[in-house]
C-alpha positions as CSV (number, residue, x, y, z in Angstrom):
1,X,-71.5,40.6,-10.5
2,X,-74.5,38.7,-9.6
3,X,-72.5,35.2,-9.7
4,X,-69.9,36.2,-7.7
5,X,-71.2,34.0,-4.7
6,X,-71.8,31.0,-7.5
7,X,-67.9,30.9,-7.4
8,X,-67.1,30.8,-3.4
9,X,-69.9,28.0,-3.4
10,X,-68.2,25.9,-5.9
11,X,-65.0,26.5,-4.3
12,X,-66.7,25.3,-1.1
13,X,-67.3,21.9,-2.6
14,X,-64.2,21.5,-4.5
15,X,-62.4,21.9,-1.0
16,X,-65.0,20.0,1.0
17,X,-64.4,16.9,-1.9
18,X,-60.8,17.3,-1.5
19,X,-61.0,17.1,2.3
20,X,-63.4,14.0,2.2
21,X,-61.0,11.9,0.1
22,X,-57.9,10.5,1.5
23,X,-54.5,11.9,0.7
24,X,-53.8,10.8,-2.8
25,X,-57.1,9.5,-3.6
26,X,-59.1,11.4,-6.5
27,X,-62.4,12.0,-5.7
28,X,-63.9,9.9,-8.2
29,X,-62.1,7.3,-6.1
30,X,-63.5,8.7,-3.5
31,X,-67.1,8.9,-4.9
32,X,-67.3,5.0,-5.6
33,X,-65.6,4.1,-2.0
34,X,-68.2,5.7,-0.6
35,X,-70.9,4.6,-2.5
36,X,-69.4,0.7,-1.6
37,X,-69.8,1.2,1.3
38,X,-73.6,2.8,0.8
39,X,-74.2,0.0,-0.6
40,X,-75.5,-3.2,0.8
41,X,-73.8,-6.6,0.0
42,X,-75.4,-7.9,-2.7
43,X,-74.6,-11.7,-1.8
44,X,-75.4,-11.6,1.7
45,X,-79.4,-10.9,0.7
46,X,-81.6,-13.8,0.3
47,X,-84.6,-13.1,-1.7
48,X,-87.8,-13.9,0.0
49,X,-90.0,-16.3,-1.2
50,X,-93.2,-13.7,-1.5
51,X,-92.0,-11.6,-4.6
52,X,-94.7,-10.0,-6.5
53,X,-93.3,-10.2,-10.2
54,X,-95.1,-6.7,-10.9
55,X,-92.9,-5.2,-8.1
56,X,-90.4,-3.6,-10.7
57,X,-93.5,-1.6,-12.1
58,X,-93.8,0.4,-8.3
59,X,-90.2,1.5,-7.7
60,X,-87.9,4.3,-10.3
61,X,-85.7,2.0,-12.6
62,X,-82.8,3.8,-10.6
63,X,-82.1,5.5,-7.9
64,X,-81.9,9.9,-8.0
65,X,-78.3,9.7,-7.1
66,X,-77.8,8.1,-10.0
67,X,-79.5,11.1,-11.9
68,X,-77.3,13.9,-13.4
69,X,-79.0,17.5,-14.0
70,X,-77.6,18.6,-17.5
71,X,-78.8,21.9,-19.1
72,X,-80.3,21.5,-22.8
73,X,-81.6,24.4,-24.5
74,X,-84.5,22.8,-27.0
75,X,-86.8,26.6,-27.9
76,X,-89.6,27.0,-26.0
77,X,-92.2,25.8,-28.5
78,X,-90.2,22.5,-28.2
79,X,-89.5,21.7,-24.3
80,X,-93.5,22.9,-24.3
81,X,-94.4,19.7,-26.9
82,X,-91.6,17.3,-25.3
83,X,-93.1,17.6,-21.6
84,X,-96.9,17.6,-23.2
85,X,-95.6,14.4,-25.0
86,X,-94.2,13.2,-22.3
87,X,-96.9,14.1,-19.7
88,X,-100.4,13.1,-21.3
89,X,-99.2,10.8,-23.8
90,X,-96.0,8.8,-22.5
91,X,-97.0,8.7,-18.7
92,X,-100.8,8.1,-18.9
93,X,-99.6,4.9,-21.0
94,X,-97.6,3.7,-18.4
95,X,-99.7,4.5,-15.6
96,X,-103.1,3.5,-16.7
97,X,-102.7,1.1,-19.8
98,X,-99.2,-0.5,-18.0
99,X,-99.8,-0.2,-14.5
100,X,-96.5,1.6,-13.6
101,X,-96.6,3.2,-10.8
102,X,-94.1,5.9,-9.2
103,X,-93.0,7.3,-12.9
104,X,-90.2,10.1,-12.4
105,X,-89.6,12.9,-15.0
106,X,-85.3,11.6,-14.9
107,X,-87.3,7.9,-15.6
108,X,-88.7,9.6,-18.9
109,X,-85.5,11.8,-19.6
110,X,-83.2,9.1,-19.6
111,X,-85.2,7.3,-21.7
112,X,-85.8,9.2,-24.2
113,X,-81.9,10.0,-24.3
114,X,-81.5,6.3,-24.8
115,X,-84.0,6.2,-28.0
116,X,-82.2,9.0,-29.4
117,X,-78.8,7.5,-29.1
118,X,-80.2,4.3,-30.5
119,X,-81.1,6.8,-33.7
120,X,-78.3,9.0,-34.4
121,X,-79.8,9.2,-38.4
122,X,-83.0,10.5,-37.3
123,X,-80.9,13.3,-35.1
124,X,-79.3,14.2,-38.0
125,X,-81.6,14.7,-40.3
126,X,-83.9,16.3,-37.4
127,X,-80.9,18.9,-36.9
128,X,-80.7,19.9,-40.5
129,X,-84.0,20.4,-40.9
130,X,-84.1,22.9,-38.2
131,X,-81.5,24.3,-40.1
132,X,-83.2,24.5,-43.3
């Protein structure tokens, strides 16, 4: 079949995880020792004296690591109005009206995964209707 070499592939990974963690260790164990020690020591920074206040408007709100790809299957008319949405409406606001700069696409995602979990009514009722 043509996902015959998706198997061996994930196999791959699942033995070069396994060989990555110590004996015993999960590899979710694993995945947070070795982001600790990624990572550097929060205490030990000072802050310096020169911080521009608008600097949190120049960097992603987090880092692509932290990103997830996830398959959703909205129809095509759908996925076409979300990334229009998103694109000319939501992105030219915080780039020219709120002087963001450096806006990512899993910025945007994430957040407009967050206002939908903060309306599970409106998902509901947005469901049905397509059912309708």
């Amino acid at each position: 079949m043509g996902f015959d070499d998706l198997d061996e592939a994930m196999s791959q990974q699942d033995e070069d995880e396994e060989t990555e963690s110590e004996p015993g260790e999960s590899s979710e164990t694993a995945r947070t020792n070795t982001m600790s020690e990624s990572e550097p020591n929060q205490s030990s920074t000072t802050p310096t004296a020169t911080v521009d206040t608008d600097d949190w408007k120049r960097q992603p709100g987090f880092p692509y690591d932290d990103a997830v790809q996830e398959a959703i299957y909205p129809r095509d008319t759908v996925w076409d109005q979300f990334e229009q949405l998103l694109q000319y409406d939501i992105e030219r606001e915080l780039v020219q009206e709120r002087e963001h700069e450096n806006v990512q696409k899993r910025e945007l995602h994430d957040a407009a995964l967050r206002v939908a979990m903060q309306h599970p009514d409106e998902l509901i009722d947005a469901f049905e209707q397509t059912r309708k």
